[in-house]
C-alpha positions in Angstrom: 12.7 -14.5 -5.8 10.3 -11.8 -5.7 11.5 -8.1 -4.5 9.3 -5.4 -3.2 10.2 -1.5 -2.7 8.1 0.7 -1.4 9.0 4.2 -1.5 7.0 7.7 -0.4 6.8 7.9 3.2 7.9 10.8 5.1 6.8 13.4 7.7 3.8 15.4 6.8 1.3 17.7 8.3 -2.2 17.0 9.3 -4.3 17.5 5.9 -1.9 16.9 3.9 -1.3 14.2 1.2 1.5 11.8 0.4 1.3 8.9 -2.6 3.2 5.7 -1.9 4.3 3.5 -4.6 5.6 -0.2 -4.7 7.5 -1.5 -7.4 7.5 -5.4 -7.6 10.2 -6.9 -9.8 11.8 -10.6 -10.2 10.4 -14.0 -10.7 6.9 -12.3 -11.9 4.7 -14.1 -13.8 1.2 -12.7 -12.8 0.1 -10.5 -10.0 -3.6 -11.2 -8.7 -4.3 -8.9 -5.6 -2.1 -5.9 -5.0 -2.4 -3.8 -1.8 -1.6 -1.9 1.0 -1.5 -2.6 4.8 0.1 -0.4 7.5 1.0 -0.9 11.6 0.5 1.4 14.3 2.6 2.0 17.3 1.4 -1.2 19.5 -0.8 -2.1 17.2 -2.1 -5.3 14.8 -1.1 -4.7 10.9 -3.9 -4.0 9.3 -5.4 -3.6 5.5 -5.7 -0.5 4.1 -6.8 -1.1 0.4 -6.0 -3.4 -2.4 -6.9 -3.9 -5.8 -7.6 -7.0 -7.9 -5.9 -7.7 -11.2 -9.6 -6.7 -13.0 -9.7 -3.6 -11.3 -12.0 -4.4 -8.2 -11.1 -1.9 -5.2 -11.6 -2.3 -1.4 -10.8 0.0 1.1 -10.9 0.2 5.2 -13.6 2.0 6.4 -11.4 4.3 8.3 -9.7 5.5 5.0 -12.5 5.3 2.5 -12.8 8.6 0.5 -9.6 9.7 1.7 -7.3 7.4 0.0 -7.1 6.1 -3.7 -5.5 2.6 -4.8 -4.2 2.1 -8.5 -1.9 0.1 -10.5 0.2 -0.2 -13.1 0.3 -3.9 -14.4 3.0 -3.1 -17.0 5.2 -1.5 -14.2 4.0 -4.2 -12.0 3.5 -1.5 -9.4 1.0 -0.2 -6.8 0.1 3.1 -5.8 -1.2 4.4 -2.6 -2.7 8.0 -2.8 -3.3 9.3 0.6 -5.2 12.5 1.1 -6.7 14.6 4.1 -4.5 12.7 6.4 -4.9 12.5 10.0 -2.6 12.1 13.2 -4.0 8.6 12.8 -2.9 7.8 9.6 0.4 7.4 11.1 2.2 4.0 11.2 4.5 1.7 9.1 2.8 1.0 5.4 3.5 -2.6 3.6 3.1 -3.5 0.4 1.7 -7.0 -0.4 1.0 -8.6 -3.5 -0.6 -12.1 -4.1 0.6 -14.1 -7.0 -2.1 -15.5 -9.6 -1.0 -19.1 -9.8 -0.3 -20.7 -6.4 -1.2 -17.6 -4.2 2.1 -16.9 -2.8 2.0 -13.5 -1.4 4.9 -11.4 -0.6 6.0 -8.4 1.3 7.9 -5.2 1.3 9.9 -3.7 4.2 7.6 -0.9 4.8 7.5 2.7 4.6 7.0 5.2 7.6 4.4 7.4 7.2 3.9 10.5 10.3 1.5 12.7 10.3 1.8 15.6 12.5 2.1 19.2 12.9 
């Protein structure tokens, strides 16, 4: 079994900033991709970012030099730093991470992110 916690969401005005991490832990026994995806209100869950095991980085276009994706393979976490956010920005954010052998992915519960004044 593989366990997911997100944590970092809250309330925060337009501008602002807010990092969200995601702490994988159980039957690990190599992470490829790691990354975020969040759902609007009425709307398709989408990708934010992820980031490969080598590094590699890929944003949407709607959060590209806003937001910043890292990791921490010995932690076997994911970060999510979120800057100059927008009313837009608001929505449910998931962690996913895609397992190197067999490409099993798996899924957090979400954190809620607001943005507003």
């Amino acid at each position: 079994q593989v366990q997911l916690v997100e944590s970092g969401g809250g309330l925060v005005q337009p501008g602002g900033s807010l990092r969200l991490s995601c702490a994988a832990s159980g039957s690990i026994f190599s992470i490829n991709t790691m990354g975020w995806y969040r759902q609007a209100p009425g709307k398709e869950r989408d990708l934010v970012a992820t980031i490969t095991s080598g590094g590699t980085t890929n944003f949407a276009d709607s959060v590209k030099g806003r937001f910043t994706i890292s990791r921490d393979n010995a932690k076997n976490t994911v970060y999510l730093q979120m800057n100059s956010l927008k009313p837009e920005d608001t929505a449910v954010y998931y962690c996913k991470i895609r397992m190197l052998y067999g490409g099993m992915d798996y899924w957090g519960k979400g954190t809620l992110v607001t943005v507003s004044s």
